[in-house]
Legacy VTK file of the C-alpha trace (Angstrom):
# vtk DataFile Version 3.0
C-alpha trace
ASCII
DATASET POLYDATA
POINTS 238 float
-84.884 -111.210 84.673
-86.764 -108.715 86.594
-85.672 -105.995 88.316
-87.539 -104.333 91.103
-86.572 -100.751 93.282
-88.843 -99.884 96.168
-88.712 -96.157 96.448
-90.049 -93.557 98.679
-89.811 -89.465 98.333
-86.854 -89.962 96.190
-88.252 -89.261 92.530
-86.255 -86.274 91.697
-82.488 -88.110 92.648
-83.701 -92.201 91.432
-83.187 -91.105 87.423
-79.300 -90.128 88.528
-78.393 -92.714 90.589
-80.114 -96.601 90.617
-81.428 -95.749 87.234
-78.241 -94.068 85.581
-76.186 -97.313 87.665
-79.056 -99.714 85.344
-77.756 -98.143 82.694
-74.087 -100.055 82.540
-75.862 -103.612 83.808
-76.611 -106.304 81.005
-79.276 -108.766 80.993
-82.662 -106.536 81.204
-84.716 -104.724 79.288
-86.174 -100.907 80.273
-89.670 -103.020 80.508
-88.500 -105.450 83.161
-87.993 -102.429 85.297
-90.286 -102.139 87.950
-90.569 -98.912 90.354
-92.508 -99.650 93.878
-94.000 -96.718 95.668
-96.379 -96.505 98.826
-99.345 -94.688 97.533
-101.835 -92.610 94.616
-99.123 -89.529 95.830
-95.728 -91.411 94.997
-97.372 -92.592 92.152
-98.163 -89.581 90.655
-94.404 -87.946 91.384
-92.688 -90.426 89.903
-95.033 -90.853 86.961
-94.120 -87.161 86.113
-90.267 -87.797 86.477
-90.556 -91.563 84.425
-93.288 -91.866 82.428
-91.569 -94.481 80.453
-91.342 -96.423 83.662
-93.450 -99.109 84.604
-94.496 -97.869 88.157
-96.565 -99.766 90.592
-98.391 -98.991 94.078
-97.639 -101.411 96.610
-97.586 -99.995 100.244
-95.894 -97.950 102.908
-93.050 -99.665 105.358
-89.845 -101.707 103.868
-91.184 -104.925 105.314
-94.640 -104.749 103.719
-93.243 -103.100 100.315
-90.763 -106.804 100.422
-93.780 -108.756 100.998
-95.838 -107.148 97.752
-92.890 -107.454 95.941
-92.746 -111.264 96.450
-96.342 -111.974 95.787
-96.503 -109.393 93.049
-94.257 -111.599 90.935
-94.851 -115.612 89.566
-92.985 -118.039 91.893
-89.646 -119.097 91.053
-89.017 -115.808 88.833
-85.555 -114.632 88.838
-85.873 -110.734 90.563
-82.864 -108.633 91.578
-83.424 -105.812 93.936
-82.290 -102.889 94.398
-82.562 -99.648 96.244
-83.150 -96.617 94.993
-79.774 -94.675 95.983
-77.370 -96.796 94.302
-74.548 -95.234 92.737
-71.980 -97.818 90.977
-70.635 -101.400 92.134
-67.088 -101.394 94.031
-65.629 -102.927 90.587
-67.292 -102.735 87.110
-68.680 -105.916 86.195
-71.966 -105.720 83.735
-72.686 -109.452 83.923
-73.645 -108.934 87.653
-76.646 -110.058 87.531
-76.398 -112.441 85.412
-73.353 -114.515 86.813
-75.738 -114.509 89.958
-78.612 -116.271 87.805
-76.094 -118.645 86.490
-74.678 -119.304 90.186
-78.187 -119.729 91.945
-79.408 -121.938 88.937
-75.862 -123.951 89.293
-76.381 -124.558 92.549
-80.503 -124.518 93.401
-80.575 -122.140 96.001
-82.479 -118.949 95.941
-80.856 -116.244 97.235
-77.739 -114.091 96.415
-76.259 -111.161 98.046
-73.292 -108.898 98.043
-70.610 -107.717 100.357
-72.109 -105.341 103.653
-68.768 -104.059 103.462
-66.991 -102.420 101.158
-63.417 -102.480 102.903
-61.102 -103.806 99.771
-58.172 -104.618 102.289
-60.820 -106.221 104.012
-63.141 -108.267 101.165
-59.875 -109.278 99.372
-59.082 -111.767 102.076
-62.236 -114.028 101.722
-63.311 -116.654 99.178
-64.996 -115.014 96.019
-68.185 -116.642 96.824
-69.590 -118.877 99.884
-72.864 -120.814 100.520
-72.518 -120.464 103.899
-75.010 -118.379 106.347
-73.412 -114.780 105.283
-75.867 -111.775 105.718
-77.011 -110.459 101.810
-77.833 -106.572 102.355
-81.270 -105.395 101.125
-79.731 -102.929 99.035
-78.936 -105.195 96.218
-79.553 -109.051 96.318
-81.895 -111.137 94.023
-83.815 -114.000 94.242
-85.572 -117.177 92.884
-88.845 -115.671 94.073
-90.532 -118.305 96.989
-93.265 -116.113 97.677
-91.441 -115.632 101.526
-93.353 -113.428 103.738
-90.962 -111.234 106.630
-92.094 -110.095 110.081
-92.920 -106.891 110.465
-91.158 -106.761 113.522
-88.020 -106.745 111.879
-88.472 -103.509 110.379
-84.977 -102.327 109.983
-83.521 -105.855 109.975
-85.728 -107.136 107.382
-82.986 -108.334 104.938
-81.149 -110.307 107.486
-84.546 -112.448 108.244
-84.919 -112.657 104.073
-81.277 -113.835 104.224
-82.120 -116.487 106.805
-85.624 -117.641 105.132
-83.878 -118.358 101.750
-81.065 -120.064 103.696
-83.315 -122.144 104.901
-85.329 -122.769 102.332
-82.675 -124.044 99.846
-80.181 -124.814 102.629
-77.451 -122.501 100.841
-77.222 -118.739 99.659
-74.917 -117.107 97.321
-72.731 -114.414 98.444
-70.310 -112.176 95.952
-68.281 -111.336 98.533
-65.892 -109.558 96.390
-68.667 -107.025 95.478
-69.569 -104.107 96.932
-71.510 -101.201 95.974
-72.089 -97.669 96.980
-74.992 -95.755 97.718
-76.684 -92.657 99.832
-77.686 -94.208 102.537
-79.715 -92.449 105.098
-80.280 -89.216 102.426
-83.833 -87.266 102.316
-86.387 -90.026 101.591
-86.367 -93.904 101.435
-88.277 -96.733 101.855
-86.487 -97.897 105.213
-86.968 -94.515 107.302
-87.576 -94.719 110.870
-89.293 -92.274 112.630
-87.621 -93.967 116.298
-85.179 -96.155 114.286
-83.212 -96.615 117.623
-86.641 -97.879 118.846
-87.146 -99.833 115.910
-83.888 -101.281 115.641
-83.890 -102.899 119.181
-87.191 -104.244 118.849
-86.134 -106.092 115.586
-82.481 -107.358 116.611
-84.959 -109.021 120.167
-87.022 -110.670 117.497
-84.159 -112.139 115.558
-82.103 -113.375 118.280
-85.554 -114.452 120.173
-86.479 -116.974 116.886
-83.312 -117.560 115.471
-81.141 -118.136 118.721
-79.006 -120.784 116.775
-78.128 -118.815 114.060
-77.747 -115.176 115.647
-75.685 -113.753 117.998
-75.720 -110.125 119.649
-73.100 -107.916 119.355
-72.751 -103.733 120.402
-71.249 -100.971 118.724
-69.720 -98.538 120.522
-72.362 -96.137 120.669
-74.214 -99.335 122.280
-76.559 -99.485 119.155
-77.457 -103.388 118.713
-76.727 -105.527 115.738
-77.000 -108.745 114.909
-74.453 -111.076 113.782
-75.433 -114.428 111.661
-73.634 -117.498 112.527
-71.695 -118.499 109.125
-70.093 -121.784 110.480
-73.664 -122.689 110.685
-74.238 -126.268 108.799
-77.290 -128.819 108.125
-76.960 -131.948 109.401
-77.393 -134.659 106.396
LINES 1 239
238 0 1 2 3 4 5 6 7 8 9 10 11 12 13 14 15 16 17 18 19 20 21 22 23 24 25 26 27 28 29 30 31 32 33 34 35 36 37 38 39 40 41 42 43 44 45 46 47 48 49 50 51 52 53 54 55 56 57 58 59 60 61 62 63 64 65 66 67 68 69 70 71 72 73 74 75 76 77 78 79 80 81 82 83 84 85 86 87 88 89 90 91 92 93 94 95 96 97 98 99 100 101 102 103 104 105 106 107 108 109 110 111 112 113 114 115 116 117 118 119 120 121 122 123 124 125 126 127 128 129 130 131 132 133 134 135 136 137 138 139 140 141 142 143 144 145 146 147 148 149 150 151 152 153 154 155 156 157 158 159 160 161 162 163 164 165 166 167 168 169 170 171 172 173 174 175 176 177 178 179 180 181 182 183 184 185 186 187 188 189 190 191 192 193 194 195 196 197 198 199 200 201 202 203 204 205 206 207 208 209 210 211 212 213 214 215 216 217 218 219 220 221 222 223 224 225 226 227 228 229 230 231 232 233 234 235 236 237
């Protein structure tokens, strides 16, 4: 097992929360810890913080960090990823990541993801896990690495077109949809940042529903920003 955290600006709050949250996981080793950053600059920052920290420099932008990521490790290695702000699952569990392991090598496919949602009333009504088209948030998911390369223009939806790739690809994801996990999203910092996110965010849920139309849909919240929505009743024909 791998584990790999894309981080940006964030040095001085990483070592309390994803790090401290690695801290009460099983299955890893402090060497199989990998910290991304964008440049010689973020290098150097979180070199001082972690020295004992295997850092690497990949580059700027969540969808090109993703893409070094997956060619940066051997095809068909088992990598969970996380973000850099998490804080603690919505219910302990230590074997996380390695139930997942067991599930995606149980069943072939190469993707697993987590619960969007962290609603208990809400995530208590559905089926502990599905294979089905479900979206896998990029804040914590892992893979069977394929070496899959995402569009840039899906810049802030860049874990729902990783979600449908590996779908694809093994014809089946795995989704805890009983698990949860909190963060701080949208503090000082991070990889995702969007100078015009609104901007950003438009252009990307066009491009989705534009190559995906089967397996999208559109849908508005009520401050009319645009999300997509991934068809889960989706199936492949045998």
């Amino acid at each position: 097992m791998k584990i790999a955290i894309p981080s940006y600006n964030r040095h001085l709050t990483l070592g309390k929360n994803t790090l401290t949250f690695l801290n009460s996981m099983n299955g890893f080793d402090l060497e199989d810890i990998t910290i991304f950053v964008a440049n010689q600059q973020q290098f150097d920052l979180y070199h001082s913080e972690y020295p004992s920290y295997n850092i690497v420099i990949g580059k700027k932008g969540i969808v090109n960090i993703r893409n070094f990521i997956n060619q940066y490790y051997d095809f068909d290695q088992y990598v969970v990823c996380l973000d850099d702000d998490i804080e603690r699952l919505n219910e302990e569990n230590p074997n996380l990541f390695i139930e997942a392991e067991n599930e995606l090598n149980r069943t072939g496919f190469s993707l697993w993801g987590v619960n969007c949602i962290s609603n208990k009333f809400f995530i208590d009504k559905q089926a502990k896990i599905t294979n089905t088209l479900k979206f896998c948030i990029g804040g914590m998911f892992g893979i069977k690495n394929k070496k899959i390369i995402l569009d840039h223009e899906c810049s802030t939806k860049e874990d729902y077109q990783n979600t449908i790739l590996h779908y694809f690809h093994s014809k089946g994801i795995v989704r805890f949809n009983h698990v949860s996990f909190k963060s701080k999203m949208f503090a000082d910092g991070g990889i995702g940042n969007q100078i015009d996110r609104l901007n950003q965010n438009e252009i990307a849920v066009n491009y989705l529903l534009e190559i995906y139309p089967t397996l999208t849909s559109l849908f508005l919240r009520k401050n009319n920003w645009k999300e997509i929505r991934l068809r889960h009743t989706h199936r492949f024909e045998l």
